[in-house]
ZAMAR-118950 format. One line per 3 residues: number of its first residue (from 1); for each residue x, y, z of C-alpha. Coordinates in Angstrom, 1 decimal. Layout:
residues N
NUM) X,Y,Z | ...
This chain:
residues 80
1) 6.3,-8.2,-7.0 | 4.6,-5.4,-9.2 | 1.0,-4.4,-7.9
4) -0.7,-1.0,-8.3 | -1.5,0.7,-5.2 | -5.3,1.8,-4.8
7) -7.2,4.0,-2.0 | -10.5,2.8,-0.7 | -12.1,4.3,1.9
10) -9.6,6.1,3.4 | -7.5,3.4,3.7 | -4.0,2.5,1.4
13) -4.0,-0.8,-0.5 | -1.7,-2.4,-3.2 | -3.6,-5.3,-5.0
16) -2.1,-7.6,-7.2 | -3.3,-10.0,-9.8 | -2.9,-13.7,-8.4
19) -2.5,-16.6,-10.0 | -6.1,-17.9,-10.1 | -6.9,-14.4,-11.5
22) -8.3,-13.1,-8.1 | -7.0,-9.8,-7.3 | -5.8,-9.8,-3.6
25) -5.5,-6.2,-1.7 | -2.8,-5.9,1.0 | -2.9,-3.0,3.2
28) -0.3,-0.6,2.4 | 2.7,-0.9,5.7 | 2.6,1.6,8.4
31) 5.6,2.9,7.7 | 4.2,3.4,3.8 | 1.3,5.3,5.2
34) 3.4,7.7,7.1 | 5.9,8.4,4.7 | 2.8,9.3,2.5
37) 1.4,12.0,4.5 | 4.8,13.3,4.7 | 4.8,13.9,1.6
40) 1.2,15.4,1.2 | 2.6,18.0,3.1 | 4.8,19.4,0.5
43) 2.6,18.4,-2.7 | -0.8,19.5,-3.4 | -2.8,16.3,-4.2
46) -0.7,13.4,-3.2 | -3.8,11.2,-3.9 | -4.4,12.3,-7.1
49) -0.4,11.7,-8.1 | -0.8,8.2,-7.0 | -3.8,7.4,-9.3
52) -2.3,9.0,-12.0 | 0.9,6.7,-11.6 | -0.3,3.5,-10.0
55) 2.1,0.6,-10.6 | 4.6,-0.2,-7.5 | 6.8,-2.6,-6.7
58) 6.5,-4.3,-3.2 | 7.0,-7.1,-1.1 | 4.6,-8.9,1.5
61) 5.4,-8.3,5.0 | 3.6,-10.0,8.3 | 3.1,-6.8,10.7
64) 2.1,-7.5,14.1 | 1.4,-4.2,16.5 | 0.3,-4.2,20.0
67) -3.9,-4.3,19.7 | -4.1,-6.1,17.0 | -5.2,-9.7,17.8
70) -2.9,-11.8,15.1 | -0.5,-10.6,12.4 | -1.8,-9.2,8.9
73) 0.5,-9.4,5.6 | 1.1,-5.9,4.7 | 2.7,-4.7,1.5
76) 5.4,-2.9,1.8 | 6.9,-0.8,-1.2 | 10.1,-1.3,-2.9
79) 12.3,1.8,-3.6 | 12.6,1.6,-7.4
């Protein structure tokens, strides 16, 4: 699925256009996040590189993790 990937309030999301026109926001996978500040770590302004190149491609993943009480779709990128 194509999607752009979006950060509000601290927090990674990929939205997509549905359908019925409704966009729908999946947090961005763990894994995702981590690999992200990874990377902020060797380029000034990771956030700012992101909005400037939106677009992703992604799947939807259930992610279940100990503390959570039941399992959220996550979006999970796609190595292009």
């Amino acid at each position: 699925m194509k999607g752009k990937m979006i950060k509000k309030e601290n927090v990674w999301y990929v939205t997509r256009l549905e359908e019925n026109e409704w966009e729908t926001y999946y947090p961005l996978h763990p894994h995702d996040v981590e690999q992200i500040k990874e990377v902020s770590q060797r380029f000034d302004n990771i956030d700012a590189r992101i909005a400037a190149y939106p677009d992703v491609e992604f799947e939807i993943y259930d992610w279940w993790e100990t503390g959570l009480e039941e399992v959220i779709k996550v979006a999970k990128l796609v190595k292009q």
